[in-house]
FIDREN-694401 format. One line per 3 residues: their letters; for each residue x, y, z of N, C-alpha, C. Coordinates in Angstrom, 1 decimal. Layout:
<rs>
A	X:Y:Z:X:Y:Z:X:Y:Z | ...;
</rs>
This chain:
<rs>
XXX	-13.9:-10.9:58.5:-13.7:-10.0:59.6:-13.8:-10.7:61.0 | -14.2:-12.1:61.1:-14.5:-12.5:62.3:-13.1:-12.5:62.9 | -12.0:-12.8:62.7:-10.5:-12.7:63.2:-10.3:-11.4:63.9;
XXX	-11.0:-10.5:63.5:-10.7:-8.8:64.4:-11.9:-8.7:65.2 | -12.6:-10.1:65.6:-13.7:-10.0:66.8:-13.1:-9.6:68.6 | -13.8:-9.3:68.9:-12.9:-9.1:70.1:-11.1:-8.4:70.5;
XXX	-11.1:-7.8:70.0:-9.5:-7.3:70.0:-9.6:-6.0:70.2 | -8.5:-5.5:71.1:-8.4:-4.3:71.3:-7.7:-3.2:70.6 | -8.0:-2.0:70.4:-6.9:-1.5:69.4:-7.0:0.3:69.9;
XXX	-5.8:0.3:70.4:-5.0:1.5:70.7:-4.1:2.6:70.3 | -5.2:3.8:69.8:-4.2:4.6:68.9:-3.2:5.6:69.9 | -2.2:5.5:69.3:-1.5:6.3:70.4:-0.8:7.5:69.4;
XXX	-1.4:8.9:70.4:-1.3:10.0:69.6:-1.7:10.7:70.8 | -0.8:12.5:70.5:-0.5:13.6:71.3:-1.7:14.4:70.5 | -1.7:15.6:71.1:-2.5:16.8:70.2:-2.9:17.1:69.0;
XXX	-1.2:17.1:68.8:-0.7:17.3:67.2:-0.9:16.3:66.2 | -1.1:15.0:66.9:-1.6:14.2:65.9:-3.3:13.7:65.2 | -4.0:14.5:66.5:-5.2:14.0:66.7:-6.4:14.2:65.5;
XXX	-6.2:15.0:64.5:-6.8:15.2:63.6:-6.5:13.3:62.4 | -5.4:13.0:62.8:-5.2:11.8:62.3:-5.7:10.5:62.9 | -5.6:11.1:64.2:-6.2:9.7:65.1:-8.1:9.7:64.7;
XXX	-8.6:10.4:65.0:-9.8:10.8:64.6:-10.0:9.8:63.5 | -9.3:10.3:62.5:-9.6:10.2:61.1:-9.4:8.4:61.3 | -8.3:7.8:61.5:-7.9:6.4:61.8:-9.5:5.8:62.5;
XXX	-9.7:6.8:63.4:-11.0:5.8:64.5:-12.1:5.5:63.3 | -12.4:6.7:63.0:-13.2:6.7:61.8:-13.6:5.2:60.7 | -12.0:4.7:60.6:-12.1:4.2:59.6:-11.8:2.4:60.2;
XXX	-11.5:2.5:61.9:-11.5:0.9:62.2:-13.2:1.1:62.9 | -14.0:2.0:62.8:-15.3:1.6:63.5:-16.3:1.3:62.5 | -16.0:1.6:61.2:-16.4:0.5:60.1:-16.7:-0.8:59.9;
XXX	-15.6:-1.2:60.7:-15.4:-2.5:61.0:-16.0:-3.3:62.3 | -16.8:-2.1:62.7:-17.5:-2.5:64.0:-16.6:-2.8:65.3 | -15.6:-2.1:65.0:-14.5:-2.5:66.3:-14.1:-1.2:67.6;
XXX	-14.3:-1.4:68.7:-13.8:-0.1:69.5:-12.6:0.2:69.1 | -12.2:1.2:69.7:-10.7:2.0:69.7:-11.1:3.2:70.4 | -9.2:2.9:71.3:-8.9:4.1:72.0:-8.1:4.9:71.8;
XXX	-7.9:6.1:72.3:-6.9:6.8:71.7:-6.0:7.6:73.2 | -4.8:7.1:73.2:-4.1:7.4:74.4:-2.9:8.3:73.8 | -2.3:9.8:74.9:-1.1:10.2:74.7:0.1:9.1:74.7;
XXX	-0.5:8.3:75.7:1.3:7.6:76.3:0.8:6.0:75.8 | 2.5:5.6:75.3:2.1:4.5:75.4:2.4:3.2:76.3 | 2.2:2.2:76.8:2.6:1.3:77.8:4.1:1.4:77.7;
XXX	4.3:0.7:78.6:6.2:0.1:78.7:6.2:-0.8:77.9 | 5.4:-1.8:78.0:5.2:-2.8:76.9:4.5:-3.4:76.0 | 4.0:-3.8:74.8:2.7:-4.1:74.5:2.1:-4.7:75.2;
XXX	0.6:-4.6:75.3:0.5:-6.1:75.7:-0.3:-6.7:74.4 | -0.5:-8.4:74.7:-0.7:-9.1:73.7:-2.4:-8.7:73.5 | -2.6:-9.4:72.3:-4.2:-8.9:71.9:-4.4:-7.6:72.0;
XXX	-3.4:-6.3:71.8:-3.9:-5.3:71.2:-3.4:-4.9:70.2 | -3.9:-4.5:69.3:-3.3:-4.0:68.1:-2.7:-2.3:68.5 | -2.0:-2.4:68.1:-1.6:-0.9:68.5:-1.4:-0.2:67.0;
XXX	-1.7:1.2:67.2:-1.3:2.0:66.4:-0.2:3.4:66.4 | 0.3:3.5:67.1:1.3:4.6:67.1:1.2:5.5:66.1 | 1.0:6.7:66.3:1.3:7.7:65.9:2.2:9.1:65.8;
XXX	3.0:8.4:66.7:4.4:9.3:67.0:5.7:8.0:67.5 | 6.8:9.0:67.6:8.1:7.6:67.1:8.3:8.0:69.0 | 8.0:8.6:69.4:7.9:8.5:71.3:7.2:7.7:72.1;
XXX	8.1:6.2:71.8:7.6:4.7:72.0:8.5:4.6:73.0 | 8.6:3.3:73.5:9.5:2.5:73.9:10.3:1.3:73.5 | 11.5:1.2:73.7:12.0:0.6:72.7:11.4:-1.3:73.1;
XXX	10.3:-1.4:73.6:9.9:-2.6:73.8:8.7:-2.9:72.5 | 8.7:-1.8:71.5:8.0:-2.1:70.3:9.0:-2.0:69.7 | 8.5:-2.3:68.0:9.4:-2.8:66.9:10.1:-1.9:66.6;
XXX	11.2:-2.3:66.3:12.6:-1.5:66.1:12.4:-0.6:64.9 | 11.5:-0.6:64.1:11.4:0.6:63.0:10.6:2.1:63.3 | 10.3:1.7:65.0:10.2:3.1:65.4:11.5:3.8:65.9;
XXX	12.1:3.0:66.3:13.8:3.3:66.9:14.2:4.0:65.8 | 14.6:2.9:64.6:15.3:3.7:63.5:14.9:4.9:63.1 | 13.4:5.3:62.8:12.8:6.1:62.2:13.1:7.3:63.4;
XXX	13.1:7.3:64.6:13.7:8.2:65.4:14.5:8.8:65.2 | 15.8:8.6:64.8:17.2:8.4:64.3:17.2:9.0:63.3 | 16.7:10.7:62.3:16.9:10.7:61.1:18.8:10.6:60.9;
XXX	18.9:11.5:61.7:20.3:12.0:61.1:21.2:10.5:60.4 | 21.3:8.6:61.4:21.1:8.0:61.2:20.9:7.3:59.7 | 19.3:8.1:59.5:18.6:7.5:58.5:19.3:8.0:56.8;
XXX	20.0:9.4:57.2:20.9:10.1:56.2:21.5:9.8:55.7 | 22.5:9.4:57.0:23.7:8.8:57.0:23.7:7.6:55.8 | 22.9:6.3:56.7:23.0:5.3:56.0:22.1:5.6:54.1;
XXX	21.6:6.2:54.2:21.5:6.4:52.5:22.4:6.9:52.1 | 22.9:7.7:52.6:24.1:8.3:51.7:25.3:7.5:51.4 | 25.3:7.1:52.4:26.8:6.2:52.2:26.2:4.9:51.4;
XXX	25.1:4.2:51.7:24.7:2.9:50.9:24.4:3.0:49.6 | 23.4:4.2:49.6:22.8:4.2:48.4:23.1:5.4:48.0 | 23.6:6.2:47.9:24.7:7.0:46.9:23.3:8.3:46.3;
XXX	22.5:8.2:47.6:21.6:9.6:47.7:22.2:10.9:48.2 | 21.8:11.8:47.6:22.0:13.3:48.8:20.5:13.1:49.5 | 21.1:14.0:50.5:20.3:13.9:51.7:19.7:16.1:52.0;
XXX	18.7:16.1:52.7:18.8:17.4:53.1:17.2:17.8:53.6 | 16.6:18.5:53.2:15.5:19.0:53.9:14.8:18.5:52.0 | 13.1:18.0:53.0:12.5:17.8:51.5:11.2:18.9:51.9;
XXX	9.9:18.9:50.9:8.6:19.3:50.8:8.0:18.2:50.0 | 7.7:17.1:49.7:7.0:16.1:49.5:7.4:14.9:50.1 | 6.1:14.5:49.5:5.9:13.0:50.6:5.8:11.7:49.6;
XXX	6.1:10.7:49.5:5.7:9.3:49.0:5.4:8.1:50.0 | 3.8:7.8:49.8:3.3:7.0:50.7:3.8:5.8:50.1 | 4.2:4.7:50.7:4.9:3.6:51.0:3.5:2.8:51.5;
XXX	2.8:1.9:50.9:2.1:0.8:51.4:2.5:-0.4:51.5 | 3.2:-0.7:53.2:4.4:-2.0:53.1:3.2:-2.8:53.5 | 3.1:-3.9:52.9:1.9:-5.2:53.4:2.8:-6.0:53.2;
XXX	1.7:-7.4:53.6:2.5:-8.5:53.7:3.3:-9.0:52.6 | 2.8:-8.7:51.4:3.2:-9.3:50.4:4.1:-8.3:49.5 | 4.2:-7.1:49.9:5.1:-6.1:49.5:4.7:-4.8:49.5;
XXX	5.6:-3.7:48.9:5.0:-2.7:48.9:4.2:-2.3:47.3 | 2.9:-1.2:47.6:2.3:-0.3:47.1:2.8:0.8:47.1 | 3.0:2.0:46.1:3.3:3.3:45.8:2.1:4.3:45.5;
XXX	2.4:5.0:46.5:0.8:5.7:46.5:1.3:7.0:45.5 | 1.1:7.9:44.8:1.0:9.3:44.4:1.5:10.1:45.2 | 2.5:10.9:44.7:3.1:11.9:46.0:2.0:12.9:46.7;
XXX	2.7:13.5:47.3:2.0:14.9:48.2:2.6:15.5:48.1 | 2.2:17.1:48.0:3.4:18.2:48.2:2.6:18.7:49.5 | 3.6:19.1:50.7:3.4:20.3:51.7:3.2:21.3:51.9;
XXX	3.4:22.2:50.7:2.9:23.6:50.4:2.3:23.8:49.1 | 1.1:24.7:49.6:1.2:25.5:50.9:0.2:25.3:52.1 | -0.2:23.8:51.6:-1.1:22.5:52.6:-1.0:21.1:51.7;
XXX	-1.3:20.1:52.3:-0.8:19.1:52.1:-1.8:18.8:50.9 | -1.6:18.0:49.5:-2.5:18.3:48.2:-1.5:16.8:47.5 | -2.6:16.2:47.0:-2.5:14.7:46.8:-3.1:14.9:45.2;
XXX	-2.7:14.3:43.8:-1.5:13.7:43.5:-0.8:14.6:43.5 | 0.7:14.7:43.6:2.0:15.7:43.0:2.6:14.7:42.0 | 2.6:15.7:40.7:2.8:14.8:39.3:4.5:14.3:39.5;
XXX	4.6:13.4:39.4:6.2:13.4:39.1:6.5:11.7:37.6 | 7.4:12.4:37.5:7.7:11.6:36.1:7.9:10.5:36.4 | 8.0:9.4:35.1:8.4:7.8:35.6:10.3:7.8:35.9;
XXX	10.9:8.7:35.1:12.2:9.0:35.7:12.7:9.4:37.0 | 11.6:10.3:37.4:11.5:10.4:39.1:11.1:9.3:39.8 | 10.2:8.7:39.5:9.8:7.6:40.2:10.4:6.2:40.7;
XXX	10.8:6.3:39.6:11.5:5.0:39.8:12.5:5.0:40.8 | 13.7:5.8:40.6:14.7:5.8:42.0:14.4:6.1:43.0 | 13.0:6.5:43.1:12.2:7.6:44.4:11.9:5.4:44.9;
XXX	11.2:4.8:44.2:10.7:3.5:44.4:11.7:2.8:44.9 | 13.0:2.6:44.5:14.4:1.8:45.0:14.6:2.3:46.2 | 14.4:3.8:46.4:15.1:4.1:47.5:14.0:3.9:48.4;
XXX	13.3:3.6:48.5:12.1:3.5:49.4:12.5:1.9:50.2 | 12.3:1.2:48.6:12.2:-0.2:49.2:13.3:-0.7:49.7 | 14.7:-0.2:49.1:16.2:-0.5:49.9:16.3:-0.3:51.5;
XXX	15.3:0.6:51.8:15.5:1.5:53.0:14.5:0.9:54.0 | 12.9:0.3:53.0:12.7:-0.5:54.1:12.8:-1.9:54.2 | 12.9:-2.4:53.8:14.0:-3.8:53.2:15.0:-3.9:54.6;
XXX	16.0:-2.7:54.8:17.0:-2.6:55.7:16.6:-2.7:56.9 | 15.4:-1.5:57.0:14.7:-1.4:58.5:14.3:-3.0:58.8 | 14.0:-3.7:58.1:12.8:-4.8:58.2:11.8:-4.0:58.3;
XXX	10.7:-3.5:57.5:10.0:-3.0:57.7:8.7:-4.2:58.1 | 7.8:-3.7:58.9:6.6:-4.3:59.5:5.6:-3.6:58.3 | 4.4:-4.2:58.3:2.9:-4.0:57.6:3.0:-2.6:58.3;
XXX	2.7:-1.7:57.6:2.4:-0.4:57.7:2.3:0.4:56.7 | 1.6:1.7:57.3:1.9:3.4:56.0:2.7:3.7:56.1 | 4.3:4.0:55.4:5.3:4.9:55.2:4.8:5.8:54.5;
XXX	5.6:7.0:54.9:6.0:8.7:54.1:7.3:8.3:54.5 | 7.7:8.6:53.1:9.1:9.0:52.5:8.8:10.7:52.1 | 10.3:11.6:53.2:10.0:12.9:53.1:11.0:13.0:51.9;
XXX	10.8:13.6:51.1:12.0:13.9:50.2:12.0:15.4:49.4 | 13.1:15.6:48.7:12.9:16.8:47.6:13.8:15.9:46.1 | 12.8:17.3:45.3:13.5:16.8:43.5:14.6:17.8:43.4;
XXX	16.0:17.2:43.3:16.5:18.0:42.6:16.8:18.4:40.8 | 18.1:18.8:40.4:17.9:18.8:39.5:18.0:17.6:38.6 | 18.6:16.8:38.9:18.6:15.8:38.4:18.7:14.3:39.4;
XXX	17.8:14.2:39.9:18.2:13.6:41.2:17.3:13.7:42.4 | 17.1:12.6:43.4:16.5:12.5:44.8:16.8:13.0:45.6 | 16.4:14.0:46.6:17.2:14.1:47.5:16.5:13.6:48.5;
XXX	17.2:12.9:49.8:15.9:12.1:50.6:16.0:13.4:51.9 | 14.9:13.1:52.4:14.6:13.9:53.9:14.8:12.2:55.3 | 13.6:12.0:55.6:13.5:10.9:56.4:12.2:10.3:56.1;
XXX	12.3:9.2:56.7:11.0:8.2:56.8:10.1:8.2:58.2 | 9.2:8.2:58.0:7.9:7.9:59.3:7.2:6.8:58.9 | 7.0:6.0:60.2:6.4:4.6:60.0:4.8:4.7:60.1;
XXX	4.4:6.1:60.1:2.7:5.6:60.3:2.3:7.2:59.2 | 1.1:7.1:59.2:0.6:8.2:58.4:0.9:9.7:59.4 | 0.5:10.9:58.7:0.4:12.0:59.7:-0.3:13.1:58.6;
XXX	0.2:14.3:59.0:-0.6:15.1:58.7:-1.1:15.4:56.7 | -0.2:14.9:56.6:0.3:15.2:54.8:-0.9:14.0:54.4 | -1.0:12.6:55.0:-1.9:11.6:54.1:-3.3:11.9:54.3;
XXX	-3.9:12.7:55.4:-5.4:13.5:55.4:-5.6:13.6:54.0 | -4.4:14.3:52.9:-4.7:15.2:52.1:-5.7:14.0:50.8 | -4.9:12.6:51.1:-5.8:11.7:50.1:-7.1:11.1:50.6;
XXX	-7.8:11.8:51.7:-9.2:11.7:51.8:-10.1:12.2:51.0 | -10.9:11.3:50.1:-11.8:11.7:48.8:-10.4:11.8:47.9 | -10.0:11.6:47.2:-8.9:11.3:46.7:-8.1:10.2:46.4;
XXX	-7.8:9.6:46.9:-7.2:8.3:46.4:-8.3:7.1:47.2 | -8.2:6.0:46.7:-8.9:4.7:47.1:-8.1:3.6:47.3 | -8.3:2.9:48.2:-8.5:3.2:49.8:-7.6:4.5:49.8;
XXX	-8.3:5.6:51.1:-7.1:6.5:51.1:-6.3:5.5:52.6 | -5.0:6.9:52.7:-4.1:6.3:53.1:-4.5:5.8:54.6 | -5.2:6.6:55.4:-5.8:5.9:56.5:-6.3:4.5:56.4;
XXX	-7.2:4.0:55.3:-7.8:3.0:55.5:-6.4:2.1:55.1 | -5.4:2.4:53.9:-4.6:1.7:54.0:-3.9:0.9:55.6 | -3.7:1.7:55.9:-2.8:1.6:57.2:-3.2:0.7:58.2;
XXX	-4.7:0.9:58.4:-5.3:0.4:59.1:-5.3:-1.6:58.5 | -5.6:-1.3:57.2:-5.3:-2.7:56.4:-4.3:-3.7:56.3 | -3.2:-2.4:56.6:-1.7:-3.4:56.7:-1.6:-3.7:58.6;
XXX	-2.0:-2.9:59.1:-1.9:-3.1:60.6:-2.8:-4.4:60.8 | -3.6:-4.9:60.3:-4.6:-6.1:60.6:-4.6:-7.3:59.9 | -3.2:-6.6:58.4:-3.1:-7.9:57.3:-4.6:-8.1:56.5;
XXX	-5.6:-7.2:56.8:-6.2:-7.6:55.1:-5.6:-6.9:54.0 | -6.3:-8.1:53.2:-5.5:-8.3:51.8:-5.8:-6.4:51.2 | -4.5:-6.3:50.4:-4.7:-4.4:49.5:-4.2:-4.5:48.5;
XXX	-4.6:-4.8:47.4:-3.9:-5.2:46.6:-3.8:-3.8:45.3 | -4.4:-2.7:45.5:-3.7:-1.4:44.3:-4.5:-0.2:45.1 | -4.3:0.7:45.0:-4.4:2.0:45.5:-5.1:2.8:44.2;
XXX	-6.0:3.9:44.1:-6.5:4.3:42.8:-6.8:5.7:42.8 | -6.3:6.8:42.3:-7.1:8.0:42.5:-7.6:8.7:41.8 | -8.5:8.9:43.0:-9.9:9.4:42.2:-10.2:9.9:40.6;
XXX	-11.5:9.7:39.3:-10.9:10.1:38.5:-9.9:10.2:37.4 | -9.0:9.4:38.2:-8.0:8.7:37.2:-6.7:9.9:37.4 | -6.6:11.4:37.6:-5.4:12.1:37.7:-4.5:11.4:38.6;
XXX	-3.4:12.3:38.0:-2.1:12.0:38.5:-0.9:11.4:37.6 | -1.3:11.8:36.2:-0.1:11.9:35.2:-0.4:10.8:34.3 | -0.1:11.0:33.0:0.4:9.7:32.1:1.4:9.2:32.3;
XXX	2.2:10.0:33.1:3.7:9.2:33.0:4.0:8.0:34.2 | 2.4:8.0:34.8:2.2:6.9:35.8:2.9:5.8:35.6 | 3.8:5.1:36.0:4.0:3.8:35.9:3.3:2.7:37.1;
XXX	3.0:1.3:36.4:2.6:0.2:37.6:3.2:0.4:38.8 | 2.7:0.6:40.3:3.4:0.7:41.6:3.7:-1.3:41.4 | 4.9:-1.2:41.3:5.2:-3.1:41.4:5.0:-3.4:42.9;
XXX	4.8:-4.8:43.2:4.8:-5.3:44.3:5.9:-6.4:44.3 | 6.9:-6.6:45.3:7.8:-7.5:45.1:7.4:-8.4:46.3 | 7.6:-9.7:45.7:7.5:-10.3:46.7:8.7:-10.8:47.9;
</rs>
């Protein structure tokens, strides 16, 4: 921990996010570290703070995977034509744990009729749900962070919604629930300690679990 001595770290979040930001402070004062929590964010970073964003109403002087993720219609687009997805409105979520060394696959979430952590889905589901995740952030260049992948199941088939680069309301739901939940993930990939598997609680969340792979 001595590497996160002295460093500042700035959650940036509106109203609507603040039940998340809370929950984030929560989990970097563990670590014995301040944090603030601002609506707006600077024009520019400045250096030696960690930032945390919690909404994609940045400036385009941070990393471009807020820009993209801004951009759904964009984000449709290019799956559909690349990756040979339908696209449309989803109700679950797939947490994306991009670290340094790859990603982690967290257990879905369903939305209704409140956000509820695992949603069972098959290894046939999963898997294309996992390519299209990692194609997509692969593309973005994704940075160390939490993704939600919003998506729906059809009948035979993915259908994607959009991507968000940080947690929000739906990953609360893996508090007491998965380990690390997705907060503490996030905060893990934002600082680069090491995460090496995600676990929930109890062991539910299907036999038809397959390994979340990590690619390097």
């Amino acid at each position: 921990m001595a590497r996160l001595v002295n460093l500042s770290i700035v959650i940036i979040a509106g109203a609507a996010e603040m039940a998340v930001a809370e929950e984030i402070a929560r989990v970097i004062a563990l670590d014995r570290l301040n944090v603030g929590i601002t609506p707006i964010a600077p024009p520019t970073p400045e250096p030696g703070v960690i930032y945390c964003p919690l909404t994609l109403d940045l400036p385009d002087t941070f990393p471009a995977i807020y820009r993209h993720c801004r951009d759904r219609l964009g984000q449709r687009a290019w799956v559909a034509a690349e990756l040979n997805y339908p696209t449309g409105e989803g109700d679950l979520w797939l947490p994306v744990i991009w670290t340094a060394k790859g990603p982690l696959y967290g257990e879905a979430i369903t939305s209704e009729p409140s956000p509820s952590q695992p949603f069972h889905l098959k290894d046939q589901q999963r898997q294309p749900l996992y390519a299209l995740a990692y194609q997509l952030l692969r593309h973005y260049e994704a940075i160390p962070s939490l993704y939600l992948l919003k998506f729906a199941l059809g009948a035979e088939d993915i259908q994607f919604d959009h991507l968000l680069p940080f947690p929000n309301h739906a990953a609360l739901a893996s508090v007491g629930v998965q380990t690390p939940d997705l907060l503490t993930c996030h905060w893990l990939c934002l600082t680069g300690q090491p995460l090496r598997d995600v676990v929930i609680s109890g062991g539910v969340g299907g036999s038809d679990r397959a390994p979340a792979p990590v690619h390097s």
